[in-house]
N, C-alpha and C positions, 0 to 999 in steps of 0.2 A: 539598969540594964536596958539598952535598946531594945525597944519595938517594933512590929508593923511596917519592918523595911523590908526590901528583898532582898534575894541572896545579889553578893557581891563578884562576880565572876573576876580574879585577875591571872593576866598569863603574861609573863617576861621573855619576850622574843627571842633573847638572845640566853635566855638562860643554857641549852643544851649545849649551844655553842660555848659557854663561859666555861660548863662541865670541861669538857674535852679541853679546854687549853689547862685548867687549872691542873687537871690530872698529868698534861706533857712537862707543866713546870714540879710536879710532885715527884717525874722521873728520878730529876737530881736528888731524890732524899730517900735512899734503900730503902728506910725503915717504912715509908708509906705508900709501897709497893709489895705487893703481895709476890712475885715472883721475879727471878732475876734467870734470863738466857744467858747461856752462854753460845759464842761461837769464835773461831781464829783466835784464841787467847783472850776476847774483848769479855764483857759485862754488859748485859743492856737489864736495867731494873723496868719492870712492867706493869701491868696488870693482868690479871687472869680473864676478868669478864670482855674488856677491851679486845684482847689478842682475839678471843671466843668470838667475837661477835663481826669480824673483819675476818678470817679464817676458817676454814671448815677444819682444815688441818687441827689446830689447836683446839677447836671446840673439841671436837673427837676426845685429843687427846687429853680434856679437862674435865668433860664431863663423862670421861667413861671410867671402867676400872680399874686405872694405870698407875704406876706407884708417880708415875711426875703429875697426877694430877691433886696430890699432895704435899708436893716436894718441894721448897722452897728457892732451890734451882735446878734447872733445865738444861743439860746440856745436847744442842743441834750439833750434829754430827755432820760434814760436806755441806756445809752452809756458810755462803760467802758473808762475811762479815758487815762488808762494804753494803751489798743488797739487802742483808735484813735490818739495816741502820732506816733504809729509805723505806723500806716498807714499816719499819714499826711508827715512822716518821708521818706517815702517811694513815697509820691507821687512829693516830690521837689527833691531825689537822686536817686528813682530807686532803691535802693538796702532796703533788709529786712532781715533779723534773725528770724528765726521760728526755735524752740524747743523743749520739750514737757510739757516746762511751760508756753507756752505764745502760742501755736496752736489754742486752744481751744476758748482763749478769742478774735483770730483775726479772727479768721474763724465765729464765733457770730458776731463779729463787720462791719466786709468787707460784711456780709449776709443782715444787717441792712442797711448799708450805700451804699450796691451795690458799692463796690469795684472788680469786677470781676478778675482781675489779682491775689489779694490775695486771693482770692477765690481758685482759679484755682491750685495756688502754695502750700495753706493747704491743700486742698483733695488730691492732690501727697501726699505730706510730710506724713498726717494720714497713706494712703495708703502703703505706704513705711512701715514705722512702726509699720505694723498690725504683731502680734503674739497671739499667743495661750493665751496670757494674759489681754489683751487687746478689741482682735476682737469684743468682746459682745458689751461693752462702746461704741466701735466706730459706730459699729452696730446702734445702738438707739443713737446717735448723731448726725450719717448723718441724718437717718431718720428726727429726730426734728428740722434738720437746713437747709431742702430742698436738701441733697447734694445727688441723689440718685449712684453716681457714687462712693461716700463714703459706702454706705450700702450696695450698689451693689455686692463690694469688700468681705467686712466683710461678706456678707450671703455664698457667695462661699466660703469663708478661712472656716465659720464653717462648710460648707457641707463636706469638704473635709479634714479639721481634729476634728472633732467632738472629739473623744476619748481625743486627747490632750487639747482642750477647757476643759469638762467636768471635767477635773483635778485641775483647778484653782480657785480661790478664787469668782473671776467675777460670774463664773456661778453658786456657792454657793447664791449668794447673789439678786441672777435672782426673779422676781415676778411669783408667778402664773403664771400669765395668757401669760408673754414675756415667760416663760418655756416651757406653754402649744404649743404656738404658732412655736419655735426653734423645738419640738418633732413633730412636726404636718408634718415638711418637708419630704415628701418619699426618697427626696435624700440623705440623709444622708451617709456618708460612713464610713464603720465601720469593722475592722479587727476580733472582735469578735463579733457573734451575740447576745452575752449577755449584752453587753457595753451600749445599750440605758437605758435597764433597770436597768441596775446598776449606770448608772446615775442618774438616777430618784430616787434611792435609797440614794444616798449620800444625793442628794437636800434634801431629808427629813428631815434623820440624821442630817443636818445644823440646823433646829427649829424643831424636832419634836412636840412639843407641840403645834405648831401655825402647822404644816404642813400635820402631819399624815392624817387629816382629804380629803387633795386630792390625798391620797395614790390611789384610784382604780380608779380613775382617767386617771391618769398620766402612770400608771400602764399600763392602755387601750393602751395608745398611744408607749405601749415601743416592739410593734409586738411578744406578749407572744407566739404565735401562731407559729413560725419558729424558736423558740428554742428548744434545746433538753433537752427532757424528764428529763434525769436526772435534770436538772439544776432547773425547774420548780418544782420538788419532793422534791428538796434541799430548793426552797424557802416556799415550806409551809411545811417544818418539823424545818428549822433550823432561817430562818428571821425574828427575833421578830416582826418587823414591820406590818409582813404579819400574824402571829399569831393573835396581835394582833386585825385584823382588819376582820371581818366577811364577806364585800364587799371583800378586797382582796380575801383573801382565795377562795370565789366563783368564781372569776376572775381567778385564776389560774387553779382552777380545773376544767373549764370549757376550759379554752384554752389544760390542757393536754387532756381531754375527746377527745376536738377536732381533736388532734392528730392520735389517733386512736391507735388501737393496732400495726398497720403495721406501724405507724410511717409517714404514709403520712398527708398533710396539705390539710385539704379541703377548698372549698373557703368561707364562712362567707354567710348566706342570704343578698342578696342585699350591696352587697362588692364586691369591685373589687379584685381580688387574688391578694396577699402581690408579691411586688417584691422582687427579688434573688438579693440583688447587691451582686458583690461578683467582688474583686480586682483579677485582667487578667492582664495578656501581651499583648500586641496588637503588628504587627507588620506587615510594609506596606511594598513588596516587592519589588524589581528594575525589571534590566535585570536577566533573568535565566542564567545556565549554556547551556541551547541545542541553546542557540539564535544564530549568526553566521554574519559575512561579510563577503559578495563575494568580488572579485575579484577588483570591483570599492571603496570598503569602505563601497558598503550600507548596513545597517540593513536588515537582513534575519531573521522574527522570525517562532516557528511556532504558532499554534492556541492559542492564547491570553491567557494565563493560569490566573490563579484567584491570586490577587494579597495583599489583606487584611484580616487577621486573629486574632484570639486571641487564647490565652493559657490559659487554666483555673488549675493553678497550684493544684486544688482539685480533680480535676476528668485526670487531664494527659491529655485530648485532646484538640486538637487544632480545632476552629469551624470557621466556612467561615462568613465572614462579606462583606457590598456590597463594590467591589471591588471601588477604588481609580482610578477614573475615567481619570487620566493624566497618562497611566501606564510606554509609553516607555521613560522611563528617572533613570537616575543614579544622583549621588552626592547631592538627597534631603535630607532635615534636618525635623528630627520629632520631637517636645514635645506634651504633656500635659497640659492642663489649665483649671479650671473649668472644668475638666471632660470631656472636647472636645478633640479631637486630632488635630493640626495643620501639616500641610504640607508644607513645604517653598522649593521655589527654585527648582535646580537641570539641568542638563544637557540633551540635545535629540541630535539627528542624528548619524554619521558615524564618523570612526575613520577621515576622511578626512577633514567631514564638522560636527562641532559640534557649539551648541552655548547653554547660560546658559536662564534662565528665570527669572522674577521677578515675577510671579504666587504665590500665596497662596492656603490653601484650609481648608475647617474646617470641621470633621465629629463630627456630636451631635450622639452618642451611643442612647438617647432619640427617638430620632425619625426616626434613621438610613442611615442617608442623607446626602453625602458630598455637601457642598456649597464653590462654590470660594467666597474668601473676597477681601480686597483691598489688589491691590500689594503691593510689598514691592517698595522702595525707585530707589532699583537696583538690577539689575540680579545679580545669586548669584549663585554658586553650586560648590561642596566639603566645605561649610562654617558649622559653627555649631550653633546652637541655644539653650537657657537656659531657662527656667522662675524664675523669678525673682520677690517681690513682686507684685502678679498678672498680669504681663505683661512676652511680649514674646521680648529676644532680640537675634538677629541675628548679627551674627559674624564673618567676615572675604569671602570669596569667591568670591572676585568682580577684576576685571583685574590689579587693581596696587597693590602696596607694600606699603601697608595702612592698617590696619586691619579696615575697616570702620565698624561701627555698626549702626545699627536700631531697635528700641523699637517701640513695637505693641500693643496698648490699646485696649484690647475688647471690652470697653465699649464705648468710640469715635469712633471704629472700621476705627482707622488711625495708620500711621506709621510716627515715628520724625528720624530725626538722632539724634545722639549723637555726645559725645567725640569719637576719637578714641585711639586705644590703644595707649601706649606710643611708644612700640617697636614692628615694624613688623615680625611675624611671620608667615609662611604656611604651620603648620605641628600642629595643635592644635587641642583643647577641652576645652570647657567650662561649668561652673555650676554655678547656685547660691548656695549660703549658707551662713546663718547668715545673711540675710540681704544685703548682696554684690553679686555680681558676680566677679569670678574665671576663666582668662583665664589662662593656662599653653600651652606651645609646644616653637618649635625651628623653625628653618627655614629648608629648604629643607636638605643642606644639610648634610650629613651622619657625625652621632655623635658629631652633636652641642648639647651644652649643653641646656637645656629645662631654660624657662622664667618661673617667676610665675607673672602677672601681677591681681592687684585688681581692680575694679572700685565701685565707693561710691554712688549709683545713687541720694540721697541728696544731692552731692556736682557738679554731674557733673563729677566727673574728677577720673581719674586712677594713678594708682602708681605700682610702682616696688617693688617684696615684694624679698628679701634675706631669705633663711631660711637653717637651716642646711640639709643635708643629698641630696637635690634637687637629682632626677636623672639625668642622666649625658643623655642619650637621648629613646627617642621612638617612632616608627617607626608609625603614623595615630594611636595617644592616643585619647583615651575615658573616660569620666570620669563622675562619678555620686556622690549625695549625700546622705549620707544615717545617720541619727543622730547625724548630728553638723560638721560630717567628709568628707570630697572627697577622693574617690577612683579611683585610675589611672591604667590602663591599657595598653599596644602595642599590633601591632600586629605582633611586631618581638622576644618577650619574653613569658614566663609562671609567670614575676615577677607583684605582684600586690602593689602597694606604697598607702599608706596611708597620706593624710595630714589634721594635726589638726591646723585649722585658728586660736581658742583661741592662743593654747600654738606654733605656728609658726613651724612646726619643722613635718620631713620627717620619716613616718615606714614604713616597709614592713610585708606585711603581709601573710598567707598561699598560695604557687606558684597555677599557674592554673592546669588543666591537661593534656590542651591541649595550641595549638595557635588557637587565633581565627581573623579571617580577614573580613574586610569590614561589619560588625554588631553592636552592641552597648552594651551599660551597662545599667541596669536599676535598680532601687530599688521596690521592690514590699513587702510592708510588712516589715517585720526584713530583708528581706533577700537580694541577688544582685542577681541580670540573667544576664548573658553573654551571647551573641550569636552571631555566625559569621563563617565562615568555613575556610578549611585546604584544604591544597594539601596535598594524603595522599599516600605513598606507590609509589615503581618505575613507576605504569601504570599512574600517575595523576588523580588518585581517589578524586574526590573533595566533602568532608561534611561538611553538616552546622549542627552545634552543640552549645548545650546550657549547663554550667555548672551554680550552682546556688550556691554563698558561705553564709555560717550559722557564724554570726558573733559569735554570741555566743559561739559557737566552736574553731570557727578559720578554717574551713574548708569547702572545696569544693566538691562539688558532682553532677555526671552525670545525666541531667535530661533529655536526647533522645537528637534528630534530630528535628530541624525544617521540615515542611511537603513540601518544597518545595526547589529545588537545587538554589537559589537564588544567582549570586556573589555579589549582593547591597542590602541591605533592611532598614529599623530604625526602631526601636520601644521607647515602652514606657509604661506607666501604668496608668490603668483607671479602675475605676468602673463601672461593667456594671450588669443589667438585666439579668442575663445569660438564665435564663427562656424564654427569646425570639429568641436567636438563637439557635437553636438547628440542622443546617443544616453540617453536620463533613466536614472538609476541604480537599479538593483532597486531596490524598498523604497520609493523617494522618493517622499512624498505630494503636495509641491509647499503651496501656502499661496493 
């Protein structure tokens, strides 16, 4: 007998995993399966503990006091055959296939059977694949199948492309009363203020014979009252629809009456005044140009200047919004999301003693109120951020040579890692479009050739895209998306590069007019804002300037100064109330 040895510790790694397959190849033999489902006429032979332990549903119904929790088969009653194949599939390998023919029926079935993992995996997957085609369907699907994190989605994707919704087939084929309900939203956002109503117009035209009849209606709901005169003139001399409908007609003449001779909007008895949305620039600023270090490195500023603004590309001036309550900090990242503004990250203290944050912060335009959220994962500053279907991901800025990433769920109001990129870069930009995200940039140093890398947030994983033309490099690129396209930016060039994700391949398009440094790109409307300043002239004149390019054109034009000497700020674009702020922002000269 051995001796005076010690214990032998062994563990086989793949033992659990050996489990689980052995048991899916035991399927094929009834007799060594303890329970057999049935559904649609099929057979699925099982296990009890297996089903229990992926399923609340079945645990319930195994280990409680039910005669099928003795019964050697099971018959699922309204249980697609097809879907509980993939989930039982799923619950012996772990692995699943979701697509956009087989979503629908697993996401009903996992809802049923309390599968929470497939649950969890289809409302990404929906999520992911929401477009302007789609969003309604999904819309009234989440809603029917309890998923409010699915409808959640879709109600923001419509608020904030309405226009392009309204062009598709989906919202042709909308009921009444789901019509009534999508017009009812105040949020809505909309580049023209005639677009509701001319929505409401198509719908009709879809049946008029079954539909005319909720013309003045629907009509009510399309804010006749803050469009202009002519347009409302044009619809009862030239809109058969509105001809012929006697309700209309009074509906319209009654909202231009409203208008008034002066063209102002009075407010309605017992109505609350129509909101102004009307699409802004927003942009939160850093350290100024007067700020300063002594002698030790520290921060010298002077009196706290005001540091969040927007641009109302209608009226030319820039109006004060409540300042951004973390002000002394550099290298933050801004987007957009459901109409909020997000703040990530960034840098505080002294050339000497600096260190980054993992801070968040979210301002609702709605109610005018920055709130911190949950941190990010890791401190993070000079990184960039994207949105992506309805989520925010964060990109690169953390201490190693990793471009690490983190995706941010508004609706969980958590943050995951991800993949990270394939190839380390520290000199980048990022965007979504088409459904992916788009990192491009190089490494630090001078005149590395620029990366374009993709990642598939369905798959998890990123790739390296090859494409002709690539630029050869640029110096803290910026990059936005504007109709299917990314637009690239430096700030050591006037060259502007275009890249098309369908057709893979590299243009350039109208030069800038100026260089702009430390600002961003944004799209607003049809158009791009650029903003970011220059050292100007032998004394070191330094301005911050905004050029805005006219795709349609092909060209750029001078749209002023920002109203504050900012060397860091970010911005982005939102719809806002503009009727509420009316307070004009230091500095602003106005045009």
């Amino acid at each position: 007998m051995v001796r005076n040895v010690d214990d032998f510790d062994f563990c086989l790694p793949s033992h659990a995993q050996g489990v689980l397959e052995g048991l899916q190849r035991l399927r094929a033999h009834p007799k060594l399966s303890d329970v057999t489902l049935l559904a649609g006429g099929r057979e699925f032979p099982c296990h009890r503990g297996v089903l229990a332990l992926c399923s609340h549903y079945f645990h319930a119904m195994f280990s409680g006091d039910f005669a099928e929790s003795i019964a050697a088969r099971v018959e699922l009653k309204e249980v697609d055959p097809g879907a509980l194949e993939t989930l039982l599939d799923f619950a012996y390998t772990g692995k699943v296939t979701i697509n956009q023919g087989n979503v629908e029926g697993l996401m009903r079935t996992s809802s049923q059977l309390h599968f929470p993992t497939i649950q969890q995996v289809c409302s990404r997957y929906l999520r992911q694949q929401m477009d302007a085609t789609n969003c309604l369907g999904i819309c009234e699907f989440g809603e029917s199948h309890g998923c409010p994190e699915v409808s959640s989605k879709a109600w923001s994707f419509l608020q904030e492309n309405f226009e392009a919704v309204s062009q598709q087939e989906e919202f042709l084929q909308l009921s009444k009363e789901r019509l009534a309900v999508y017009l009812s939203n105040e949020q809505l956002q909309v580049q023209e203020e005639q677009s509701v109503a001319e929505a409401v117009l198509r719908w009709v035209r879809y049946d008029p014979g079954q539909r005319a009849q909720f013309l003045p209606e629907l009509l009510e709901m399309a804010r006749l009252v803050s469009l202009p005169d002519h347009y409302l003139q044009n619809l009862l001399a030239a809109e058969p629809l509105v001809r012929d409908s006697a309700a209309s007609q009074a509906l319209v003449a009654r909202s231009r009456a409203m208008l008034g001779a002066a063209g102002t909007v009075p407010t309605p008895p017992k109505a609350a005044p129509p909101q102004k949305l009307e699409e802004v620039l927003v942009v939160v600023g850093g350290r100024v140009l007067e700020e300063s270090e002594d002698e030790e490195g520290r921060l010298e500023m002077p009196a706290t200047p005001r540091n969040f603004a927007f641009y109302n590309p209608k009226t030319r001036r820039w109006m004060a919004l409540p300042d951004f309550p973390d002000y002394n900090k550099w290298g933050f990242s801004l987007v957009a999301l459901n109409n909020d503004v997000y703040v990530t990250g960034g840098s505080r203290g002294s050339r000497n003693d600096t260190w980054s944050t993992t801070q968040a912060w979210r301002f609702c335009p709605k109610d005018g109120v920055w709130t911190a959220i949950t941190s990010m994962l890791r401190a993070r500053t000079n990184h960039t951020s994207a949105v992506l279907n309805g989520e925010i991901y964060v990109l690169g800025g953390t201490t190693v040579e990793v471009v690490e990433v983190e995706r941010y769920d508004p609706y969980n109001q958590s943050w995951a890692a991800i993949s990270p990129a394939l190839k380390y870069v520290s000199n980048f930009a990022a965007a979504g479009c088409l459904g992916k995200l788009y990192l491009v940039g190089s490494c630090a140093v001078k005149y590395n050739a620029l990366t374009l890398q993709c990642y598939n947030p369905v798959r998890d994983a990123w790739s390296v895209i090859t494409s002709p033309f690539i630029p050869k490099y640029l110096s803290a690129p910026r990059c936005a998306t504007l109709h299917g396209l990314i637009y690239l930016i430096g700030d050591n060039t006037k060259k502007v590069h275009v890249y098309d994700p369908e057709a893979n391949i590299w243009q350039k398009v109208q030069l800038l007019h100026t260089l702009h440094e430390n600002g961003g790109m944004v799209p607003l409307g049809d158009r791009l804002f650029v903003t970011g300043g220059h050292w100007k002239g032998m004394d070191g004149d330094y301005r911050v300037e905004m050029e805005v390019y006219d795709c349609a054109k092909d060209r750029w034009v001078r749209e002023g100064s920002l109203p504050c000497l900012w060397l860091f700020h970010s911005s982005s674009s939102i719809f806002m109330d503009t009727s509420k702020w009316t307070e004009a922002f230091p500095g602003d000269q106005g045009w």
